[in-house]
PyMOL Python script that loads the backbone (N, CA, C, O; Angstrom):
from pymol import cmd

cmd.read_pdbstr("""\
ATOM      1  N   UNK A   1     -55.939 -17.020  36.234  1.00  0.00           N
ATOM      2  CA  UNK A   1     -57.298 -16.518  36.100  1.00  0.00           C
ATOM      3  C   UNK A   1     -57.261 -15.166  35.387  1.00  0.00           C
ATOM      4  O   UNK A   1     -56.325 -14.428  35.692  1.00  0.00           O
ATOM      5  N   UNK A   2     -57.988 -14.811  34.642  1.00  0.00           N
ATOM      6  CA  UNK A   2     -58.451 -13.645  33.242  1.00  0.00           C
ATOM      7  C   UNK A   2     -59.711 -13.414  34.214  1.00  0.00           C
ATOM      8  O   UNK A   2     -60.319 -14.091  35.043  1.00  0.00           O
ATOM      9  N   UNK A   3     -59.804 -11.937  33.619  1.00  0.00           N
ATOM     10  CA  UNK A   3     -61.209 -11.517  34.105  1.00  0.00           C
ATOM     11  C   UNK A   3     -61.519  -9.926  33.430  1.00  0.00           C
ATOM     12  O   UNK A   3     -60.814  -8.965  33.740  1.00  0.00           O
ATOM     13  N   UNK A   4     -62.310  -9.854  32.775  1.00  0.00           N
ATOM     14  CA  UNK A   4     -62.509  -8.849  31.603  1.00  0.00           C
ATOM     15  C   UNK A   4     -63.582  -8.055  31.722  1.00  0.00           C
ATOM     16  O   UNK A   4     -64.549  -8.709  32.116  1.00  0.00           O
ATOM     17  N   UNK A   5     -63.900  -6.547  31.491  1.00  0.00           N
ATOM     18  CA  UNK A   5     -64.877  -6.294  32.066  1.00  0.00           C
ATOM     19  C   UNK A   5     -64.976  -4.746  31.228  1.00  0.00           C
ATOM     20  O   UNK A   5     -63.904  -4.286  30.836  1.00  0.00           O
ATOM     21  N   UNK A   6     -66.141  -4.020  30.979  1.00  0.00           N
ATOM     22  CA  UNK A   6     -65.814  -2.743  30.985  1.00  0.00           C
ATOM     23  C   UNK A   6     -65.365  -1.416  32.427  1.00  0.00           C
ATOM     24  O   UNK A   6     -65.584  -1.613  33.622  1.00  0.00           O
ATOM     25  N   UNK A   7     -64.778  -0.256  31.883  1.00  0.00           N
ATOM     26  CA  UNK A   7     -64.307   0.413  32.725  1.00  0.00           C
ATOM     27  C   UNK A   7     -64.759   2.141  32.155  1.00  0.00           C
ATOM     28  O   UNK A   7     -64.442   2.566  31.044  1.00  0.00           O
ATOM     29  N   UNK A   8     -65.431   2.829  33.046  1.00  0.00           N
ATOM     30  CA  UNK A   8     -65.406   4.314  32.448  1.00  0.00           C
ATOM     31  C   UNK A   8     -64.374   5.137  33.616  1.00  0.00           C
ATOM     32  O   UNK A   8     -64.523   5.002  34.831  1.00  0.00           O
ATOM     33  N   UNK A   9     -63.206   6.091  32.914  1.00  0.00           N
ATOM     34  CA  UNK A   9     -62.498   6.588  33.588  1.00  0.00           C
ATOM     35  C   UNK A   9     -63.802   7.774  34.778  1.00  0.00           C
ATOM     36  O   UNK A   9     -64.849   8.373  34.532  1.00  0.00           O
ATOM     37  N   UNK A  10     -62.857   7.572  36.155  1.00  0.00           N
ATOM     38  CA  UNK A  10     -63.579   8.744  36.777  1.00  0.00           C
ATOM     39  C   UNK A  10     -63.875   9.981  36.430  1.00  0.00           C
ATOM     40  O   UNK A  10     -64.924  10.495  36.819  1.00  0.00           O
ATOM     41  N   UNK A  11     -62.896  10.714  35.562  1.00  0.00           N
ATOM     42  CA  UNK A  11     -62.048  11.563  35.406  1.00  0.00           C
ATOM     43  C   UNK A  11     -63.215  12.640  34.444  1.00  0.00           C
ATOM     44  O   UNK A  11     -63.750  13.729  34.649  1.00  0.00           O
ATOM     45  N   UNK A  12     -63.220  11.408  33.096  1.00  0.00           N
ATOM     46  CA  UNK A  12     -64.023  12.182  31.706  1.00  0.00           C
ATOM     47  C   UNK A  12     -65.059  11.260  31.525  1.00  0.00           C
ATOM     48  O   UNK A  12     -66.018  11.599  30.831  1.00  0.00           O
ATOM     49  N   UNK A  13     -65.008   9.721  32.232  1.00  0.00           N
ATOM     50  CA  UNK A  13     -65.532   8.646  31.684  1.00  0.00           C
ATOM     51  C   UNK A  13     -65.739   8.055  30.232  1.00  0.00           C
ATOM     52  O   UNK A  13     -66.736   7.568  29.699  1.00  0.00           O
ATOM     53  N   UNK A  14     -64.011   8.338  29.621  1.00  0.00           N
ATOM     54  CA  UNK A  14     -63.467   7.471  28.445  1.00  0.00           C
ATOM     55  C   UNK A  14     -63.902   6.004  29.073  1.00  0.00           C
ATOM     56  O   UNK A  14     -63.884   5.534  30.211  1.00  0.00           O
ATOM     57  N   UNK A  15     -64.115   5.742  28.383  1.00  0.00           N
ATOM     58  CA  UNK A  15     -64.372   4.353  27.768  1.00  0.00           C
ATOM     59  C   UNK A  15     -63.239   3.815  27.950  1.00  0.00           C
ATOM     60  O   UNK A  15     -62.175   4.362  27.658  1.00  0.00           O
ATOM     61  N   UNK A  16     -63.400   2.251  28.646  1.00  0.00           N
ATOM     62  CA  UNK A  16     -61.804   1.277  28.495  1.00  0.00           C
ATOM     63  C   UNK A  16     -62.559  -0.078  28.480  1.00  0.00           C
ATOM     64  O   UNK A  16     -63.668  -0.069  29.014  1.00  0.00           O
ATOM     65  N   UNK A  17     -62.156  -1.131  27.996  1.00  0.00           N
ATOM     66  CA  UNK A  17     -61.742  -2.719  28.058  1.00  0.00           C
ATOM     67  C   UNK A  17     -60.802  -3.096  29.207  1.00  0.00           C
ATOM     68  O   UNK A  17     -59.608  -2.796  29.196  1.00  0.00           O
ATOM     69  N   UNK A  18     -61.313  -3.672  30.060  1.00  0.00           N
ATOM     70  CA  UNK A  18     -60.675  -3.683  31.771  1.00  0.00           C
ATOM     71  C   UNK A  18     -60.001  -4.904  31.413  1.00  0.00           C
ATOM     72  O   UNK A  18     -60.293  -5.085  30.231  1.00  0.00           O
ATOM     73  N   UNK A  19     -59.200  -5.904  31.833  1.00  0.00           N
ATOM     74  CA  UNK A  19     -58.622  -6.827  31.698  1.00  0.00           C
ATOM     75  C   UNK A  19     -57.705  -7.014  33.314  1.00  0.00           C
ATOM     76  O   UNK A  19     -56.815  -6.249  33.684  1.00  0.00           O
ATOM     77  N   UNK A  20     -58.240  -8.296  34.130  1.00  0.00           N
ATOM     78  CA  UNK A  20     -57.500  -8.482  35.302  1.00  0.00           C
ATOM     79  C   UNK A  20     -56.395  -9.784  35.255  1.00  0.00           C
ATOM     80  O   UNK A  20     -56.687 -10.945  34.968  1.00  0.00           O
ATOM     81  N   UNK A  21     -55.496  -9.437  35.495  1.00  0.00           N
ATOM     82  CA  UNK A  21     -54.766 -10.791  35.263  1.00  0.00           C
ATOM     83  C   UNK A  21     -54.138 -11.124  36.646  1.00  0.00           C
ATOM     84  O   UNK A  21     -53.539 -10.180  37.161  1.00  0.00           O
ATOM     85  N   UNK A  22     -54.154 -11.944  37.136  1.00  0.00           N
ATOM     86  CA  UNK A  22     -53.302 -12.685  37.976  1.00  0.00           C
ATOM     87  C   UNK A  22     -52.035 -12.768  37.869  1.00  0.00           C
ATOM     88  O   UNK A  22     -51.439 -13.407  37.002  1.00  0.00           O
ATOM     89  N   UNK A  23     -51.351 -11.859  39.111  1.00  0.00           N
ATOM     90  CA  UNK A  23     -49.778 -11.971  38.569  1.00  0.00           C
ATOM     91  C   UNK A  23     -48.949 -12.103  40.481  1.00  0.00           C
ATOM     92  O   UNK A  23     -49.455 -12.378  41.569  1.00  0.00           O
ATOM     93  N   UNK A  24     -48.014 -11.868  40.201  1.00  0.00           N
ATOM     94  CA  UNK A  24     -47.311 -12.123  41.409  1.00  0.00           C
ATOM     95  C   UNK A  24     -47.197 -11.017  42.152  1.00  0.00           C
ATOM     96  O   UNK A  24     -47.931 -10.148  41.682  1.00  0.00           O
ATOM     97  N   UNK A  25     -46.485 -10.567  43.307  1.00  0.00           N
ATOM     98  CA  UNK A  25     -46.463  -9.091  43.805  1.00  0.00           C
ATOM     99  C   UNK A  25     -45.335  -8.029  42.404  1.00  0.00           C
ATOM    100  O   UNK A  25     -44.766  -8.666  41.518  1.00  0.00           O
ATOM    101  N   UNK A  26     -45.251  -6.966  42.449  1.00  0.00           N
ATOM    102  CA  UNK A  26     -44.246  -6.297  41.685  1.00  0.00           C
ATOM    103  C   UNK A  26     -43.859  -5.479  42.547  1.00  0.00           C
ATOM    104  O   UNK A  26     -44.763  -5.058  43.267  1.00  0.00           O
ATOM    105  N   UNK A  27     -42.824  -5.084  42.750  1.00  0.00           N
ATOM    106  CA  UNK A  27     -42.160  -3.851  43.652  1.00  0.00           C
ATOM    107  C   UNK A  27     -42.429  -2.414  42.833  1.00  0.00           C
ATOM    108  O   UNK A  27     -43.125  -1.445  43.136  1.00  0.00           O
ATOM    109  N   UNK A  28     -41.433  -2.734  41.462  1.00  0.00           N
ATOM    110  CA  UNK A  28     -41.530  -1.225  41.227  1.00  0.00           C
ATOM    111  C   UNK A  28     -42.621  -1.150  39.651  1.00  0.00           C
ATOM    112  O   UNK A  28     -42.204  -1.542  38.561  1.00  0.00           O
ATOM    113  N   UNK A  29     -43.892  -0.626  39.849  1.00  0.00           N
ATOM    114  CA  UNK A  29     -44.548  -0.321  38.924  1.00  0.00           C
ATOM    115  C   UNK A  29     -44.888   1.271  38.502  1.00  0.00           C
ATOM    116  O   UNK A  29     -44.747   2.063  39.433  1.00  0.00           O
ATOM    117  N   UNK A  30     -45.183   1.662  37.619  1.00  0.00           N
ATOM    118  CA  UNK A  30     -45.191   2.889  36.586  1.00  0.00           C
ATOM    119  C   UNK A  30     -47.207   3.270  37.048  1.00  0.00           C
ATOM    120  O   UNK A  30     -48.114   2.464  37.256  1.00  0.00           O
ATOM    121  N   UNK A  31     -47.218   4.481  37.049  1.00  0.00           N
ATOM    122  CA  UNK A  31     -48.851   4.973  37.166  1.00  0.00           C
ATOM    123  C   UNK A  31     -49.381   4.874  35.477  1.00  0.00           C
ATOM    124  O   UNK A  31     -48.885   5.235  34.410  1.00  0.00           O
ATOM    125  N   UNK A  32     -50.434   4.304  35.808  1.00  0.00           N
ATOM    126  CA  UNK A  32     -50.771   4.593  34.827  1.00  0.00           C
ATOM    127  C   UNK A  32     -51.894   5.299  34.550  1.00  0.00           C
ATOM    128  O   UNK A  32     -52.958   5.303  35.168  1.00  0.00           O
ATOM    129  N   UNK A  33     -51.527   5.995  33.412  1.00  0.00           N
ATOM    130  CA  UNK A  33     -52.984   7.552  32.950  1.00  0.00           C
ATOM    131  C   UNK A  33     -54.138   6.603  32.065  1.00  0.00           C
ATOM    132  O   UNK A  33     -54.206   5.447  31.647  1.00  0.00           O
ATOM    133  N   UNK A  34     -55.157   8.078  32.055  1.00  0.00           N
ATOM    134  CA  UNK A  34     -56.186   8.116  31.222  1.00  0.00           C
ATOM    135  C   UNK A  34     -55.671   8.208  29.780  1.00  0.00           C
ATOM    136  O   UNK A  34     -54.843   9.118  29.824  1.00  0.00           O
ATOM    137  N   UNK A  35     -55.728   7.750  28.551  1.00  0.00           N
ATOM    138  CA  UNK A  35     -55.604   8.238  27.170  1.00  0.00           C
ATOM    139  C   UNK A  35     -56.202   9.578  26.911  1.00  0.00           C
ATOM    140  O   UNK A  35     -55.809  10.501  26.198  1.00  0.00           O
ATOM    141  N   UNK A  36     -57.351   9.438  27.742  1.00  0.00           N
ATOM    142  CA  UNK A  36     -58.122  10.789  26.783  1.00  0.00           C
ATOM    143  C   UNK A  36     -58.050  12.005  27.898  1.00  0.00           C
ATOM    144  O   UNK A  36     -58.255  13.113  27.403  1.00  0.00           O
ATOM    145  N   UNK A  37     -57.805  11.990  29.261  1.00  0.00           N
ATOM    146  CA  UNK A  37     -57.603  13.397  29.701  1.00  0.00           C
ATOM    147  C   UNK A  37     -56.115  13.296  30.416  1.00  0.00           C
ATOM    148  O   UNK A  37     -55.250  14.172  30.447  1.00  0.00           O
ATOM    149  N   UNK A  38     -56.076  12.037  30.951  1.00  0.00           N
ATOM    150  CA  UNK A  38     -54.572  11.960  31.830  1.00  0.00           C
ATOM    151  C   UNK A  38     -54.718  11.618  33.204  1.00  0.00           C
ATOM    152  O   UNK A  38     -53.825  11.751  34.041  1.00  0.00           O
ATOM    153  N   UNK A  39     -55.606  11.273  33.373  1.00  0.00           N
ATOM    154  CA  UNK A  39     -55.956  11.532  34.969  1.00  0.00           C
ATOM    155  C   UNK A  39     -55.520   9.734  34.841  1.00  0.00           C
ATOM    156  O   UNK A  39     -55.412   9.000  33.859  1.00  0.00           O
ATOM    157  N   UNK A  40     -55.268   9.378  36.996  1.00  0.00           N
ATOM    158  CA  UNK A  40     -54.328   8.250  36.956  1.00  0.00           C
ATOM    159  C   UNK A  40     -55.680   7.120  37.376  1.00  0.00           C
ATOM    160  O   UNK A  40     -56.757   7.134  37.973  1.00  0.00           O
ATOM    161  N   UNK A  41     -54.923   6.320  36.731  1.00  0.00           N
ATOM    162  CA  UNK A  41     -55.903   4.887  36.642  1.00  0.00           C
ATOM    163  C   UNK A  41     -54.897   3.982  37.279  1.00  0.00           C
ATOM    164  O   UNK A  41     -53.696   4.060  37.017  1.00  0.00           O
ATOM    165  N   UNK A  42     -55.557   2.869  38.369  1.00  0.00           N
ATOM    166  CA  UNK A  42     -55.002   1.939  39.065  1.00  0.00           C
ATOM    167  C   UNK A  42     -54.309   0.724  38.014  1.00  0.00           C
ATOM    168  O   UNK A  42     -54.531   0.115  36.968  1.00  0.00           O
ATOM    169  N   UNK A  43     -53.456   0.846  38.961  1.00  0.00           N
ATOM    170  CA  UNK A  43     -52.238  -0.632  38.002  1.00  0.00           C
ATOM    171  C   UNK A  43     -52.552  -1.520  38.381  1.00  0.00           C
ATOM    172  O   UNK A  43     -52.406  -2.441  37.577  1.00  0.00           O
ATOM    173  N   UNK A  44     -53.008  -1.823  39.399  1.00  0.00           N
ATOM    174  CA  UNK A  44     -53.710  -3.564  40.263  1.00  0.00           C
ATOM    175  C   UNK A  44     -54.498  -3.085  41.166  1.00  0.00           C
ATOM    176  O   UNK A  44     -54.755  -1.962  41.601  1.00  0.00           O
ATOM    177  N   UNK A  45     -54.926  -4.429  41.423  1.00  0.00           N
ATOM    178  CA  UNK A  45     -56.421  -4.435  41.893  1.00  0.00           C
ATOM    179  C   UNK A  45     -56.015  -5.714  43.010  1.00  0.00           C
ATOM    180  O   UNK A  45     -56.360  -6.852  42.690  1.00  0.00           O
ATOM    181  N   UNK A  46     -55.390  -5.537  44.122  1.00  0.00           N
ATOM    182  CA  UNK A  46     -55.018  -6.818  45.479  1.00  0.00           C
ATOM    183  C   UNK A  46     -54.441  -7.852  44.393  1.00  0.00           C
ATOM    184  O   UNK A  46     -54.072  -7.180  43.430  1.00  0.00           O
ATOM    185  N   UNK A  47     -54.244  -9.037  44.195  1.00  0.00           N
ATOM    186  CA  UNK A  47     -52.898  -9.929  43.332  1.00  0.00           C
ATOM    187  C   UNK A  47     -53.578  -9.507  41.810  1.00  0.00           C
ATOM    188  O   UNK A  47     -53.447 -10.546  41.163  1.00  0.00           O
ATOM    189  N   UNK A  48     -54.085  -8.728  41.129  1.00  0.00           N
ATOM    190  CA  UNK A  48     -54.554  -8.570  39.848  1.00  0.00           C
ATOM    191  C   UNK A  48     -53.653  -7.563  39.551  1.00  0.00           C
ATOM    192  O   UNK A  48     -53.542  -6.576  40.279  1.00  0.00           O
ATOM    193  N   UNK A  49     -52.806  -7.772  38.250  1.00  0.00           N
ATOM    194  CA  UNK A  49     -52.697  -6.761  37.412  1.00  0.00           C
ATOM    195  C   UNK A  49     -53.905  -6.173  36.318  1.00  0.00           C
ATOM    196  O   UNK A  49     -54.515  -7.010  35.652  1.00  0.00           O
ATOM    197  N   UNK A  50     -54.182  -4.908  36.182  1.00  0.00           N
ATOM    198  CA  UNK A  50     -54.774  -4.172  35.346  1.00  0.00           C
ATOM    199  C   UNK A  50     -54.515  -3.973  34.416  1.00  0.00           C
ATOM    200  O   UNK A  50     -53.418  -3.418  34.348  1.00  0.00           O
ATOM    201  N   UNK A  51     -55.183  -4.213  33.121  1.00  0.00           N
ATOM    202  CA  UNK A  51     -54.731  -3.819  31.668  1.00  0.00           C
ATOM    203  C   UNK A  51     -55.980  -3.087  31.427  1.00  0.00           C
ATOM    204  O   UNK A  51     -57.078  -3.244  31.962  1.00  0.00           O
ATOM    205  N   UNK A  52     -55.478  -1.972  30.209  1.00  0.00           N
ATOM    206  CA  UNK A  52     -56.498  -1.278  29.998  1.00  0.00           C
ATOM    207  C   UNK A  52     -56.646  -1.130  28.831  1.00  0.00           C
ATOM    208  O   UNK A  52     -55.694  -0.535  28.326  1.00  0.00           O
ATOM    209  N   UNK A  53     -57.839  -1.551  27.778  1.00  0.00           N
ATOM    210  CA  UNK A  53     -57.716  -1.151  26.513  1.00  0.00           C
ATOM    211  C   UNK A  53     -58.243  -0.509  26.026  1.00  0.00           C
ATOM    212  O   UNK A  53     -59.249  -1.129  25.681  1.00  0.00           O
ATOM    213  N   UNK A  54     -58.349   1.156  25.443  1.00  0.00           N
ATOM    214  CA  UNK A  54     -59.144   1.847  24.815  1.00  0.00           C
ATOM    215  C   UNK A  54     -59.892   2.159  24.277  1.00  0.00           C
ATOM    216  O   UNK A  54     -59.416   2.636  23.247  1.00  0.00           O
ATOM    217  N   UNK A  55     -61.342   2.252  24.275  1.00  0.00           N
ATOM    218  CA  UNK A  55     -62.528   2.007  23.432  1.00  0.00           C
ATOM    219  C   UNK A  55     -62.707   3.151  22.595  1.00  0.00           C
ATOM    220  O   UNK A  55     -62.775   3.215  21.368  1.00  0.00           O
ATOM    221  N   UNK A  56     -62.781   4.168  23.588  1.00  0.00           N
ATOM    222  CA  UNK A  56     -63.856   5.347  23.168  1.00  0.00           C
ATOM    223  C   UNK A  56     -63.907   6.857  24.167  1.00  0.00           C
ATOM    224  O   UNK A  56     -64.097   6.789  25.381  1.00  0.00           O
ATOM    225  N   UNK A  57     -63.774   7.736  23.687  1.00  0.00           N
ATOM    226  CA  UNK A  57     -63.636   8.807  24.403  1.00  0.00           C
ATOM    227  C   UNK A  57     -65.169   9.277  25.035  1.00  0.00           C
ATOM    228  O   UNK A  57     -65.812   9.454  24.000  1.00  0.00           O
ATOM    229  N   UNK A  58     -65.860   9.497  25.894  1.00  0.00           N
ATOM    230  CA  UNK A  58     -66.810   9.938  26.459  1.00  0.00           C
ATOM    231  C   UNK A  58     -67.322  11.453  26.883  1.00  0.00           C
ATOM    232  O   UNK A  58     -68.482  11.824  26.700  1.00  0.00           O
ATOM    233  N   UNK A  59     -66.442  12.155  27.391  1.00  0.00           N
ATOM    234  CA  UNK A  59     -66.216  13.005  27.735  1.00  0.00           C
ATOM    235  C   UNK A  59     -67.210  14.356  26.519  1.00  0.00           C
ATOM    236  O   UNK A  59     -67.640  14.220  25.374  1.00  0.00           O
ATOM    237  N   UNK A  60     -67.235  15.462  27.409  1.00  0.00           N
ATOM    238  CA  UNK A  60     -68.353  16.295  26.298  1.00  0.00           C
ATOM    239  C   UNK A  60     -66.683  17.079  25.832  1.00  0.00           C
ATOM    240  O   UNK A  60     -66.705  17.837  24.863  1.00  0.00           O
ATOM    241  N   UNK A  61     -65.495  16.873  26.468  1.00  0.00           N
ATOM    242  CA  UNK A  61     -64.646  17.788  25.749  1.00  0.00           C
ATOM    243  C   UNK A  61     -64.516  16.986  24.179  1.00  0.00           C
ATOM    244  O   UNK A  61     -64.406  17.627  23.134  1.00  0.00           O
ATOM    245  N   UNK A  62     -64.551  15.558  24.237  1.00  0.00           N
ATOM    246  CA  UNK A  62     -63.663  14.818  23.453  1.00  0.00           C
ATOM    247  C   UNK A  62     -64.795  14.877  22.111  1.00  0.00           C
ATOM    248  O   UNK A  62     -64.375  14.438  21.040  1.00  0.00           O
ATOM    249  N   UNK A  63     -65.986  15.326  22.158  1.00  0.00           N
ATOM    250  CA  UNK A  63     -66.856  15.074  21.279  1.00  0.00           C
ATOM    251  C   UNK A  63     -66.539  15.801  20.057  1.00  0.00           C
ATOM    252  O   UNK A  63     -66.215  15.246  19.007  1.00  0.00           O
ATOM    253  N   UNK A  64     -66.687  17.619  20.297  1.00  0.00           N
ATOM    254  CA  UNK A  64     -65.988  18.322  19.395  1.00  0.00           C
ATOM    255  C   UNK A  64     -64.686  17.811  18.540  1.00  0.00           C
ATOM    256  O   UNK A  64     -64.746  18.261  17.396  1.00  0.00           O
ATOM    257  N   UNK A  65     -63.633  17.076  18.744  1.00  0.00           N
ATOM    258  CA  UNK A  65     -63.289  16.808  18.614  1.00  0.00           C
ATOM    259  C   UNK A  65     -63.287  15.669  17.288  1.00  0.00           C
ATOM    260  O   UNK A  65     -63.084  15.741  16.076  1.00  0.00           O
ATOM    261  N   UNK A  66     -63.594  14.718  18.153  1.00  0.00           N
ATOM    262  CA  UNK A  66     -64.300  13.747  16.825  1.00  0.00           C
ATOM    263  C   UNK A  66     -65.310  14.266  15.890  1.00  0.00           C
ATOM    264  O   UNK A  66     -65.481  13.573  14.887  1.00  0.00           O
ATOM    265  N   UNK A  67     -65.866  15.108  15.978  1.00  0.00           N
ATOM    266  CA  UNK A  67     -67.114  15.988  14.848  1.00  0.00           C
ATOM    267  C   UNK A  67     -65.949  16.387  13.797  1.00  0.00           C
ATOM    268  O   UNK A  67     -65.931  15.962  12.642  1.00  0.00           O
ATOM    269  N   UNK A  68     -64.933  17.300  14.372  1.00  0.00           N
ATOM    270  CA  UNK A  68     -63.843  17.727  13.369  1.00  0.00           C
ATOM    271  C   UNK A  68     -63.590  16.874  12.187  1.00  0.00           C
ATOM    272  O   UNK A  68     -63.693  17.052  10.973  1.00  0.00           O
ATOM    273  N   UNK A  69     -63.053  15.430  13.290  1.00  0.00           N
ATOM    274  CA  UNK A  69     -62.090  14.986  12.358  1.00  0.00           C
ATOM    275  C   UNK A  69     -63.314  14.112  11.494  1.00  0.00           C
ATOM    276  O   UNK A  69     -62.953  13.798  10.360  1.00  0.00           O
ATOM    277  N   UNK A  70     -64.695  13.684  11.875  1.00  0.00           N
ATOM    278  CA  UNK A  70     -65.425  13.105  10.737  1.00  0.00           C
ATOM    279  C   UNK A  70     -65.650  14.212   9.740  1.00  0.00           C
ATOM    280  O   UNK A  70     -65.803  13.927   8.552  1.00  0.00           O
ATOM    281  N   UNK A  71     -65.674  15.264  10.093  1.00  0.00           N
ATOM    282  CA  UNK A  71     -65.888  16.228   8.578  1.00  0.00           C
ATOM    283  C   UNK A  71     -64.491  15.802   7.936  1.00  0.00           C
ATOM    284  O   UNK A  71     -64.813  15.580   6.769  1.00  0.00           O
ATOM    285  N   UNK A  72     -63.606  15.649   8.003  1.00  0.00           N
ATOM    286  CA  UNK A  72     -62.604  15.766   7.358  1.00  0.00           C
ATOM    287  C   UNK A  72     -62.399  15.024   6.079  1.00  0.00           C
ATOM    288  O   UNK A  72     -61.897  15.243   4.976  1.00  0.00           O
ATOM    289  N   UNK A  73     -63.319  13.548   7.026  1.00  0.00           N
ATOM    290  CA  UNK A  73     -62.836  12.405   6.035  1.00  0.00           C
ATOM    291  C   UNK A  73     -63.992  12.561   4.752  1.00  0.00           C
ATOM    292  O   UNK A  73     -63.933  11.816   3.774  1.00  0.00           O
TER     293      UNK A  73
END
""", "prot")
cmd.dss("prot")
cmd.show_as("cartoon", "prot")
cmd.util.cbc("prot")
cmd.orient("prot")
């Protein structure tokens, strides 16, 4: 079973593509962060593994940011 969904981090509320997959237990798993500030995002969800795919930064830090780099281009 797949199960797909959006996700805004707690943190800055970046933007993610949620993805649940059905997997078996794992003993030893890795934390996993935010892309855009760092803060920790859950690896599973009870027998679901979590995938996370990056949309979009939200956050009022991350905005400045992107203003920069569109002047650039």
């Amino acid at each position: 079973m797949v199960d797909a969904s959006l996700f805004n981090c707690p943190n800055c509320n970046g933007l993610y593509h949620i993805v649940k997959v059905e997997a078996p237990p794992v003993m030893n798993e890795d934390q996993l962060t935010c892309l855009s500030c760092g803060g920790p995002l859950n690896g599973r969800e009870g027998r679901f593994i979590l995938k996370y795919f990056f949309i979009d930064r939200r956050s009022g830090k991350a905005k400045p940011l992107l203003a920069r780099k569109l002047r650039r281009a």
